[in-house]
C-alpha positions in Angstrom: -27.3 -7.0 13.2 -28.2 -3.7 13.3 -28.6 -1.6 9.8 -25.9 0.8 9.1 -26.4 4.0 10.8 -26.0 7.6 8.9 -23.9 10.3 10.6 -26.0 14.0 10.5 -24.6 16.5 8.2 -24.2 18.8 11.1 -21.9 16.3 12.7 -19.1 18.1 12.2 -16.8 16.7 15.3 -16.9 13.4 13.6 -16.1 14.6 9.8 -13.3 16.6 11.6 -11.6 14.2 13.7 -11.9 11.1 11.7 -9.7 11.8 8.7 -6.9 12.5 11.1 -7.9 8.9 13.2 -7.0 6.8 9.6 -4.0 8.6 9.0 -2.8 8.5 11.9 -3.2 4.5 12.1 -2.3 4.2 8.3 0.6 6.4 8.5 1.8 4.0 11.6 1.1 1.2 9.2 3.0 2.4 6.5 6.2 3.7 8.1 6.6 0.1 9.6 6.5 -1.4 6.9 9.8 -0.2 5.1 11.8 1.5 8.7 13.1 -1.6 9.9 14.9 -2.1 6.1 17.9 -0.2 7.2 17.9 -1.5 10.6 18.7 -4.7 9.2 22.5 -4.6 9.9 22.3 -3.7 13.3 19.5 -5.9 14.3 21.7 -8.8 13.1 24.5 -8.3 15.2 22.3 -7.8 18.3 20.8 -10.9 17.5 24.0 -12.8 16.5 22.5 -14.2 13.2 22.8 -13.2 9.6 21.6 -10.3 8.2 20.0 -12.6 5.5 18.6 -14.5 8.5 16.1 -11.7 9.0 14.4 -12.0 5.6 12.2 -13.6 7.4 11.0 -10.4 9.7 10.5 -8.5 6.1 7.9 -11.1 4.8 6.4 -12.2 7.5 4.5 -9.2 8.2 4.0 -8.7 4.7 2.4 -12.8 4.0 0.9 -11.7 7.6 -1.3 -8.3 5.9 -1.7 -10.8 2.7 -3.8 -13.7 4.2 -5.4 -11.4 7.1 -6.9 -8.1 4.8 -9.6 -10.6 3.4 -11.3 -11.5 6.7 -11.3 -7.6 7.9 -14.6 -6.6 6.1 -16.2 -9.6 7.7 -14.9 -8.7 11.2 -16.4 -4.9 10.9 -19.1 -5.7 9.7 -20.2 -8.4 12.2 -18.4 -7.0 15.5 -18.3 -2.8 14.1 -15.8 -0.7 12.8 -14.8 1.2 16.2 -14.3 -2.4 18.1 -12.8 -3.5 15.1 -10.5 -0.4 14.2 -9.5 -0.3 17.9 -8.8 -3.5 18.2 -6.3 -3.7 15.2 -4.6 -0.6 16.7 -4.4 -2.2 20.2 -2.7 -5.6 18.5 0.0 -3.7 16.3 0.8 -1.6 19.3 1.3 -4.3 21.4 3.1 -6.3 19.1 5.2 -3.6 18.1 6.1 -3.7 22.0 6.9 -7.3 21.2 9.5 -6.6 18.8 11.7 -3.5 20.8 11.4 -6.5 23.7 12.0 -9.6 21.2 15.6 -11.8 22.2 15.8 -13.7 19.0 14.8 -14.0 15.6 11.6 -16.8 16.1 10.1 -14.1 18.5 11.0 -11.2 16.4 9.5 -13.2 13.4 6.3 -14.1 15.9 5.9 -10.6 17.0 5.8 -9.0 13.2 3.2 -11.6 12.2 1.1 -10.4 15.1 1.9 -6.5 13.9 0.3 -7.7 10.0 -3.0 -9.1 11.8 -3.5 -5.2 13.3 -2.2 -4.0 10.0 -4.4 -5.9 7.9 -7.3 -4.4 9.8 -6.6 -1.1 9.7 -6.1 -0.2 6.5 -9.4 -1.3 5.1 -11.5 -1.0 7.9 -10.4 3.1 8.1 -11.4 3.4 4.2 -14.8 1.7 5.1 -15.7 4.1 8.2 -14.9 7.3 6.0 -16.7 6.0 3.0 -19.6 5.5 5.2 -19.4 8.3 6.8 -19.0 11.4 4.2 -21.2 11.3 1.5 -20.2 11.2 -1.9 -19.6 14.8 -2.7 -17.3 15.1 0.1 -15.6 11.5 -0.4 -12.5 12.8 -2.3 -11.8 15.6 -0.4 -11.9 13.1 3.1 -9.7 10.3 0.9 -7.5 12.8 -0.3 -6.3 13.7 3.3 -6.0 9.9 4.3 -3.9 9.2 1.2 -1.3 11.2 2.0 0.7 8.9 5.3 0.7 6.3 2.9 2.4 7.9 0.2 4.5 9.5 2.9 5.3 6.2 5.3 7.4 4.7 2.6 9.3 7.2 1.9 10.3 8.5 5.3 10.8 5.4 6.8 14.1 3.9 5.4 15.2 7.6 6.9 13.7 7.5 10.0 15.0 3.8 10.5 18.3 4.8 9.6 18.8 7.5 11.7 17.3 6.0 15.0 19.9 3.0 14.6 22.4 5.8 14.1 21.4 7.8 17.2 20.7 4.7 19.5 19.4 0.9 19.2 17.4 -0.5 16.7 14.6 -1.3 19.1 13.4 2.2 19.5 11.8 1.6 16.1 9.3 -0.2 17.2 8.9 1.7 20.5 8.0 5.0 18.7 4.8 3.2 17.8 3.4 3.2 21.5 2.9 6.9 22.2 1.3 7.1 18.3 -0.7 4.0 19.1 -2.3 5.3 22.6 -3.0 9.0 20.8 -5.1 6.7 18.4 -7.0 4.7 20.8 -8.0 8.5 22.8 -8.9 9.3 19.1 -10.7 5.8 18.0 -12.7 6.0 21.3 -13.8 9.7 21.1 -14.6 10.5 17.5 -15.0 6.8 15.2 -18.3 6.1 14.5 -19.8 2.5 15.2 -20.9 0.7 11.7 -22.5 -2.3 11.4 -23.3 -4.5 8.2 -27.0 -4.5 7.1 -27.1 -8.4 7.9 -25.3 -11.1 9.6 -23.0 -13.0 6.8 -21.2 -16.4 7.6 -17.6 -16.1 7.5 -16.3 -18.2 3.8 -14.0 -20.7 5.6 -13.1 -22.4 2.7 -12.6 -19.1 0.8 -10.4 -17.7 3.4 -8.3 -20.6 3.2 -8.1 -20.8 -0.4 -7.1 -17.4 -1.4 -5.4 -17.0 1.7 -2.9 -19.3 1.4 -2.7 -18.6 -2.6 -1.5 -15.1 -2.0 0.6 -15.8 0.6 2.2 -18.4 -1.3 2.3 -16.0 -4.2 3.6 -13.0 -2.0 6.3 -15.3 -0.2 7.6 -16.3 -3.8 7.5 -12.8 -5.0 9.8 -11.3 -1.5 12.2 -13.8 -1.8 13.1 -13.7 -5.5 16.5 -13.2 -5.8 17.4 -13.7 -2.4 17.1 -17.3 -1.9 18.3 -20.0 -4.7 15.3 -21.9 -5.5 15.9 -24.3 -8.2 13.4 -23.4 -11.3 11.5 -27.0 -10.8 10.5 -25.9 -7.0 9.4 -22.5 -8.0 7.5 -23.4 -11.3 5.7 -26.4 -8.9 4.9 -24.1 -6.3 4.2 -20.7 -8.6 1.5 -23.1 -10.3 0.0 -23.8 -7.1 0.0 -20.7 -5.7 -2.6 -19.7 -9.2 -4.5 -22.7 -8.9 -5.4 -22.0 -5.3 -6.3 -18.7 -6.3 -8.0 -19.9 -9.4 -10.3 -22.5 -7.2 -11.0 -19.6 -5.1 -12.9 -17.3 -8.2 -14.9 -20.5 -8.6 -15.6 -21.1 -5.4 -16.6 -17.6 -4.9 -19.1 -17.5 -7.9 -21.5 -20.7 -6.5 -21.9 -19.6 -2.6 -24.1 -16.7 -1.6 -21.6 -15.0 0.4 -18.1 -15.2 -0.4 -14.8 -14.1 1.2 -14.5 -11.7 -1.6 -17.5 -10.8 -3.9 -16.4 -10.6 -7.3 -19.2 -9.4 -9.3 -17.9 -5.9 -7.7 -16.3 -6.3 -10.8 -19.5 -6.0 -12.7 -19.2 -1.9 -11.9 -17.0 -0.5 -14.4 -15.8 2.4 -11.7 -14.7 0.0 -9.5 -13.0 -2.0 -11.8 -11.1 0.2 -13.7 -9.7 2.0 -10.5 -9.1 -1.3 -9.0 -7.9 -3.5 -12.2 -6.3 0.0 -13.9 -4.3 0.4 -10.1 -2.9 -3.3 -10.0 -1.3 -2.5 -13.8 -0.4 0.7 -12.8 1.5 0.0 -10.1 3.7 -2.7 -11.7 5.6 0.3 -12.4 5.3 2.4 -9.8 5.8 0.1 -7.0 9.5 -0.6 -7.8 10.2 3.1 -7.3 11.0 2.7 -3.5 13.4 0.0 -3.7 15.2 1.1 -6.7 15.7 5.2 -6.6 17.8 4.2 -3.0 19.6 2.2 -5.1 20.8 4.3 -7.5 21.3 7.4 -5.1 23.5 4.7 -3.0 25.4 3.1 -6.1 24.8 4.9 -8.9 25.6 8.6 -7.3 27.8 7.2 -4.7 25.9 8.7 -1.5 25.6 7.5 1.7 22.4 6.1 3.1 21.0 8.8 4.5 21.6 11.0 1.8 19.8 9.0 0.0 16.7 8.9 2.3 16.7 12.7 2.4 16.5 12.5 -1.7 13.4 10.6 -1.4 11.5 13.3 1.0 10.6 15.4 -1.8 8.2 13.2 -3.3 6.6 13.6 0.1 6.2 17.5 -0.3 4.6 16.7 -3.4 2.6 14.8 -2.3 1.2 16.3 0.6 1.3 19.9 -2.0 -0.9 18.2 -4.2 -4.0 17.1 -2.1 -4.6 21.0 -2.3 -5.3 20.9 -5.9 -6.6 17.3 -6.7 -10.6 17.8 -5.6 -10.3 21.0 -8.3 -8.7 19.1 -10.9 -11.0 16.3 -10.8 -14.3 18.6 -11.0 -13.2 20.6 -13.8 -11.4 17.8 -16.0 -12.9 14.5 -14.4 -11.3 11.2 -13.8 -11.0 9.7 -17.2 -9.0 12.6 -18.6 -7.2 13.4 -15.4 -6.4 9.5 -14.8 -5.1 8.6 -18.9 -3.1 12.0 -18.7 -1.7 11.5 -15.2 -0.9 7.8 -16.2 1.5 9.0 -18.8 3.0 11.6 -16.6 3.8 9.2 -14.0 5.6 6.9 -16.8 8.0 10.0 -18.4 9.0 11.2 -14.9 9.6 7.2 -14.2 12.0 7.4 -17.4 13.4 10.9 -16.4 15.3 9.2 -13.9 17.2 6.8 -16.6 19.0 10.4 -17.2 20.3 10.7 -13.2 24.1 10.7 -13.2 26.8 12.0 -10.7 27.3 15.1 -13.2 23.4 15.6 -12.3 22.4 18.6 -10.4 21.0 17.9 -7.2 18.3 20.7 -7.5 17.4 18.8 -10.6 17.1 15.1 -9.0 15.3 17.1 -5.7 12.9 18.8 -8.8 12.3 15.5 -10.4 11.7 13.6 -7.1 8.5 17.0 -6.4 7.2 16.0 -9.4 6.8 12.5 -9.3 5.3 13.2 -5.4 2.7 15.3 -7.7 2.1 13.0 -10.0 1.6 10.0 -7.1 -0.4 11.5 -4.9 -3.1 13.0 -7.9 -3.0 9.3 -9.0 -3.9 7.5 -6.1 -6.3 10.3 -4.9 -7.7 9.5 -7.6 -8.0 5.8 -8.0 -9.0 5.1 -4.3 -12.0 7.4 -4.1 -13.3 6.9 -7.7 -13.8 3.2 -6.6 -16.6 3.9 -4.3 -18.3 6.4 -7.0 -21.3 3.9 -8.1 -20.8 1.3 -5.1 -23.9 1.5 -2.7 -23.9 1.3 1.1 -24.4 -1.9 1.3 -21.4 -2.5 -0.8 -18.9 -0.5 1.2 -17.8 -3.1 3.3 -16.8 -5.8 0.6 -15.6 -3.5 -1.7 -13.1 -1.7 1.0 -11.8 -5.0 1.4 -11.4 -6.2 -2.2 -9.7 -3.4 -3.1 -7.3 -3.7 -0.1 -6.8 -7.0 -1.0 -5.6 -6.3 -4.8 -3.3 -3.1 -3.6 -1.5 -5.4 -1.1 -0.9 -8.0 -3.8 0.2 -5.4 -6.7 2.5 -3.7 -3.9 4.4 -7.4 -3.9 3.8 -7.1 -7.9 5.1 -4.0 -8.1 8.6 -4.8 -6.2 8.8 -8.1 -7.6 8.8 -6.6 -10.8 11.3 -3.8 -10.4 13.6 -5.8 -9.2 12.9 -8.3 -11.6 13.9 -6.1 -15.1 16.7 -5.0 -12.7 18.5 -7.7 -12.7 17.5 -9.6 -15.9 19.7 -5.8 -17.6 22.3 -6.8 -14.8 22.9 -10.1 -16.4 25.7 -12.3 -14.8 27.7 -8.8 -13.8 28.8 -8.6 -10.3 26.6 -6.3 -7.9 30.1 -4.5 -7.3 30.5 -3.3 -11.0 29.0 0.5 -10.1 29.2 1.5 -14.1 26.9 -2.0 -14.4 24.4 -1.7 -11.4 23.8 2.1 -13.0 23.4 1.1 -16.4 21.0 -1.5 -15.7 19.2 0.5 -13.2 18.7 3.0 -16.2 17.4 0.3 -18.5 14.6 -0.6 -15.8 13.5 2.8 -15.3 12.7 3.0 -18.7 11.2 0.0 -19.4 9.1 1.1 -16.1 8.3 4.1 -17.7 7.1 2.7 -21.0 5.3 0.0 -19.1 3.0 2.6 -17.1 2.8 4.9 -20.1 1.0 2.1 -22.0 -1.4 0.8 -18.5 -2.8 4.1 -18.9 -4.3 2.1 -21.8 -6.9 0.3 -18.9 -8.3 3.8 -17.8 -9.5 4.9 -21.5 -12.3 2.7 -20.9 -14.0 5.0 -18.5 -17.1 7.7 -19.6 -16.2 11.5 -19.1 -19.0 11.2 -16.4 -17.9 8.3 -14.6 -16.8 9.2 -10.7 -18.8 12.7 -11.0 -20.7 12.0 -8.0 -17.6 11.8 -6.0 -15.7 15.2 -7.6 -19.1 17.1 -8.6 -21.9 15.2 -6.2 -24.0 14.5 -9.3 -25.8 11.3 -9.2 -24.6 8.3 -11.7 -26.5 7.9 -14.7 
């Protein structure tokens, strides 16, 4: 296999173009993810089935992205990152085709698991070609850009979604993917740089198969909480064997040379306090997206579109502060910047217990910038201090473990939101508005308090950890 090649400093094309290549693909990714939610309705009565029916075309492609991320960092480093990246672009486009064209629910269910194979090599793939290819100095500035479509695709799409099923069918969703897709593959082909591992590795069979199926056992449990009646037998049997898969996978992985996932990445305390400090983090902030629609919807009363339009601002912040992030990180560093952050994240979290129909909307719109702020300077933050003390070498694996962990505290994250939901709910019907907002209330604050104390995993971290991704000074 040929040894990783370096792209010239002067290569400015390349440094240009390729930020814009992963967002564009990751932004696809993202907004797919969350724009068929509001289709839902409409897709059922096309289909003559159930809207509950179509559960099934929500975790599919999430289980899908679950089992597949692992194997990405394999595939681009044996076959290259271009082949690789344009290949996983090609296969969601296509099987987004699939879906606009599917007749029924098995081929709408077939077609999404297809879209989660492209997925699941996009998203760690693109982090791997732009670590690779800007060095350290420039790293944040070049993840900072790319962060941005996937703090944006949630939020948009439940809007989008809603409004193309209110304009015309519900298959256009999945056709707005094809002209995004193509401007991709003219951008792949031009402008992504071919990468290569430093030496052939033999694909961990027996890794894949444990850990794959552990988390998509894991994630399947966690998406259909509350949605299906499981008796508590079934789900303790299969909860415990969805952790003993996953614990025979950390020992399998520590006696073979090259495992699915390296885990002694671990051993770098950058990597595993962005990584680890991330999972915790997001236990809290992953339930934001499902339950801020809720309360705009039942708690306020507004329609569903209103709703989506209340969650755009978060966007604006988010896309206001990548201007400031790269000069916030060089003058206070990650460890002050990440603990601080952390806690801001968690009070504008509890802010939202406050939102009532005598709330101004300027206030909500206000409180919703903020939080954008706050997300965006947090993730910057986390994804790009990760690759601070992890060598060349290294890139590959450790773009796809930490893929791998963000996927899983995604499904964490909702579970969990919807899980202190509706243990404050209690036995109240869904109908009782003055209960849905109470409870809702009660979880936002114990969301809050919950990422106040994670920040808790970041104090760990030296002042002078990450400075030779926000100052280009070489780790001591």
């Amino acid at each position: 296999m040929p040894p990783i090649p370096s792209v010239p400093a002067d290569n400015s094309a390349i440094k240009r173009y390729l930020p814009w290549v992963v967002a564009t693909a990751l932004f696809m990714e993202q907004l797919d993810s969350t724009i068929i939610n509001t289709a839902v309705p409409s897709m059922a009565i096309s289909l003559g089935v159930t809207p509950l029916s179509l559960k099934a075309v929500v975790t599919s492609y999430i289980l899908s992205l679950a089992v597949c991320i692992p194997v990405s960092g394999w595939m681009a480093d044996r076959f290259g990152t271009r082949r690789v990246f344009s290949t996983a672009v090609a296969i969601f486009t296509f099987a987004s085709v699939l879906c606009g064209l599917s007749q029924n629910v098995p081929m709408l269910v077939a077609a999404r698991i297809l879209q989660g194979m492209g997925a699941a090599m996009m998203m760690p793939v693109g982090r791997l070609t732009i670590v690779r290819t800007f060095p350290k100095f420039e790293l944040l500035r070049a993840m900072n850009f790319v962060i941005i479509p996937a703090l944006i695709g949630p939020l948009l799409g439940p809007t989008i979604g809603g409004l193309i099923v209110h304009v015309t069918s519900w298959r256009v969703i999945f056709f707005v993917n094809v002209p995004v897709g193509l401007a991709a593959q003219w951008l792949i082909h031009k402008h992504m740089p071919d990468y290569h591992g430093d030496a052939p590795r033999p694909l961990d069979v027996v890794g894949m198969v444990l850990f794959g199926t552990g988390t998509a056992l894991l994630s399947w449990l966690l998406e259909i909480f509350g949605e299906h009646k499981l008796d508590a037998t079934s789900t303790g049997v299969l909860l415990l064997l969805a952790l003993s898969l996953l614990a025979t996978y950390v020992w399998h992985a520590g006696r073979i040379a090259s495992p699915l996932l390296r885990l002694a990445l671990f051993r770098v305390r950058t990597f595993r306090v962005s990584v680890v400090g991330g999972f915790v983090t997001r236990l809290g902030l992953g339930g934001l997206p499902f339950l801020l629609p809720l309360l705009y919807q039942l708690g306020l009363g507004l329609p569903a579109w209103q709703s989506g339009l209340l969650m755009m601002p978060a966007a604006a912040g988010a896309m206001g502060m990548k201007l400031m992030a790269a000069r916030l990180l060089k003058r206070f560093g990650y460890r002050q910047v990440l603990i601080i952050n952390t806690v801001l994240i968690g009070a504008t979290i509890s802010l939202f217990a406050t939102v009532s129909t005598s709330t101004p909307l300027a206030l909500i719109v206000l409180l919703g910038l903020t939080q954008g702020v706050f997300n965006s300077l947090q993730f910057s933050s986390m994804n790009s201090m990760a690759y601070a003390d992890i060598s060349s070498a290294d890139t590959s694996m450790a773009s796809t473990l930490a893929s791998s962990l963000q996927q899983m505290s995604m499904s964490f994250g909702l579970a969990c939101g919807s899980l202190v939901t509706g243990w404050y709910l209690g036995d109240l019907p869904e109908s009782n508005r003055l209960a849905v907002t109470s409870a809702l209330h009660h979880a936002f604050l114990t969301l809050g308090v919950m990422t106040v104390l994670s920040s808790l995993s970041f104090r760990t971290l030296k002042a002078t950890d990450g400075e030779s991704v926000s100052k280009g000074i070489a780790a001591s």
